[in-house]
N, C-alpha and C positions, 0 to 999 in steps of 0.2 A: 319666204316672200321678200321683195325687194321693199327698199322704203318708198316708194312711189305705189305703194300697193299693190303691183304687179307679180302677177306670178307665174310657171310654164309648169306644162306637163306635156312630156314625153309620151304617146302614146304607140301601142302596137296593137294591134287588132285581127283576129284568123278567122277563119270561114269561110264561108261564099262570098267575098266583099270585094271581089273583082271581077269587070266587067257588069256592073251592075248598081253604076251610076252613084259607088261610092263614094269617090273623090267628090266628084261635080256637088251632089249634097251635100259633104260636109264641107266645104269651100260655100256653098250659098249661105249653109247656117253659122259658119262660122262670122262669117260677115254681118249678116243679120244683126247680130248679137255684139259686131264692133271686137270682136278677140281675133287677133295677130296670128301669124304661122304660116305653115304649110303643112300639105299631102301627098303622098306618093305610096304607088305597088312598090311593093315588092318580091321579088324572083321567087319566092319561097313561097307568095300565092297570098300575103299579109299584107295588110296598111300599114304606112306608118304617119303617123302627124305630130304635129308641135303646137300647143295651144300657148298662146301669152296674152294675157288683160288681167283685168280684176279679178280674183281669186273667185267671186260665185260666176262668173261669165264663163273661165276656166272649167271650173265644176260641171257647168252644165254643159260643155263640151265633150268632157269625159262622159259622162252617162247618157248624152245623146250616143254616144259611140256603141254603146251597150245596141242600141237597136239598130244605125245606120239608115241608111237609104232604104225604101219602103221594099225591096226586092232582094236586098242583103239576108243572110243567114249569120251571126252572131256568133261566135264560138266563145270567144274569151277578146279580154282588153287587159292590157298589161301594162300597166300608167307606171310612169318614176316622175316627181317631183323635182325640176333643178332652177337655180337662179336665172333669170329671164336674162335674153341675150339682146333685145333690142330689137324684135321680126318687128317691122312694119307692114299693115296689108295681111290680105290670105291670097295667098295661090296656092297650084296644081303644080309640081316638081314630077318632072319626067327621071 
């Protein structure tokens, strides 16, 4: 964790988590909550996102992930921990 308290987590996410209003959710809650990043498919049919803020804002980022958007299917979240890079903002990365 940085000294400003900030922290990032790397996430990946499989399942049914595409086309089914995965991004759009976690971009609404991530903002909600004031924590940094982005989202994006990817080809292989997985999310992936980058969470940065306060280390419990973080956190609850990652275990929202666990369930996703209300229509998502869940497979597994595969989180890495790295020093925050500075994301401003949440968007949707095509």
């Amino acid at each position: 964790m940085s000294e400003h308290g900030r922290t990032r987590a790397h996430v990946y996410v499989s399942g049914n988590v595409q086309g089914v209003y995965y991004r759009a959710t976690t971009r609404d809650t991530a903002r909600d909550r004031g924590v940094d990043g982005w989202v994006k498919n990817l080809s292989d049919g997985r999310v992936e996102a980058v969470f940065e803020g306060p280390r419990d804002d973080v956190e609850a980022m990652v275990e929202w992930c666990h369930e996703g958007s209300p229509m998502a299917t869940v497979e597994d979240v595969d989180v890495t921990y790295e020093e925050p890079d500075g994301e401003t903002g949440f968007r949707i990365e095509r």
